[in-house]
C-alpha positions as CSV (number, residue, x, y, z in Angstrom):
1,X,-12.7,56.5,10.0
2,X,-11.6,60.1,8.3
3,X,-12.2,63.2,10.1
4,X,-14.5,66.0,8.9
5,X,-12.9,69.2,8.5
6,X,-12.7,72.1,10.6
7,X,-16.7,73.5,11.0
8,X,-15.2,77.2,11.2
9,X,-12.3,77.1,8.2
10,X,-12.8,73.9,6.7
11,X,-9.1,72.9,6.9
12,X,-7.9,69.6,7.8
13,X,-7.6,68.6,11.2
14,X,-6.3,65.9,13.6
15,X,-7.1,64.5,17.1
16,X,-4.4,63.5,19.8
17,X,-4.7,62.1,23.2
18,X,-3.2,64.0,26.1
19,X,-2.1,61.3,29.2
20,X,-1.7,64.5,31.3
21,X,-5.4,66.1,31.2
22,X,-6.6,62.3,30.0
23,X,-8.4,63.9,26.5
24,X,-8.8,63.9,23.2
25,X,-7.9,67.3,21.2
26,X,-8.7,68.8,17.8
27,X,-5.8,70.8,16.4
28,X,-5.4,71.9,12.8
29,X,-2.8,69.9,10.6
30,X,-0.4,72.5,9.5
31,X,0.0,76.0,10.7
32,X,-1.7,77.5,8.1
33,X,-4.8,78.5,10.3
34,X,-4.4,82.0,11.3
35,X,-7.6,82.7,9.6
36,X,-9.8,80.3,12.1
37,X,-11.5,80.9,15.2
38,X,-9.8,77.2,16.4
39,X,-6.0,78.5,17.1
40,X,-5.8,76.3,20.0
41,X,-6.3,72.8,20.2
42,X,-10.1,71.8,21.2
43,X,-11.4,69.5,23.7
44,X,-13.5,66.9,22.4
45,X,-14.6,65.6,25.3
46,X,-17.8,67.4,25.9
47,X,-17.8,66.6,29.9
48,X,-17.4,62.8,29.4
49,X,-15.3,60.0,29.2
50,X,-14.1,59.1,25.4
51,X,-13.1,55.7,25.9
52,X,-11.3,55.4,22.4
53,X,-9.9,56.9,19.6
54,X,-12.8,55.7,17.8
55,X,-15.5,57.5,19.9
56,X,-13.3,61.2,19.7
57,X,-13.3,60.6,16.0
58,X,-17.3,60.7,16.3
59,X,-17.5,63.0,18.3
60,X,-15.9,65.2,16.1
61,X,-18.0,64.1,13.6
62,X,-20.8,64.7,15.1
63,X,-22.2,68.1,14.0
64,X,-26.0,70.1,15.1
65,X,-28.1,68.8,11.5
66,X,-26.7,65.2,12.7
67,X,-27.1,64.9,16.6
């Protein structure tokens, strides 16, 4: 599944699970973001469980025109 850019920069980014806080988070590819609101990683887990890779990918996805 590919990932839809950064809403604020449009820049690349990528997801990564944390086994210490148990969560998915956005972060920017390359350091090149200085110019974004998102300078720390993001929490994709919206107050629920992601149970895969998968489901954080659509939940990024997921954007307000599309639910």
């Amino acid at each position: 599944m590919e990932l839809k850019p950064c809403p604020f920069c449009g820049k690349p980014v990528n997801i990564y699970y944390s086994s210490a806080t148990k969560g998915y988070y956005a972060v920017h590819l390359d350091e090149q973001h200085s110019d974004c609101i998102m300078l720390m990683p993001i929490s994709i887990n919206h107050n629920r469980i992601l149970l895969s890779l998968s489901d954080a990918y659509s939940a990024w996805n997921r954007r307000a025109d599309n639910g």
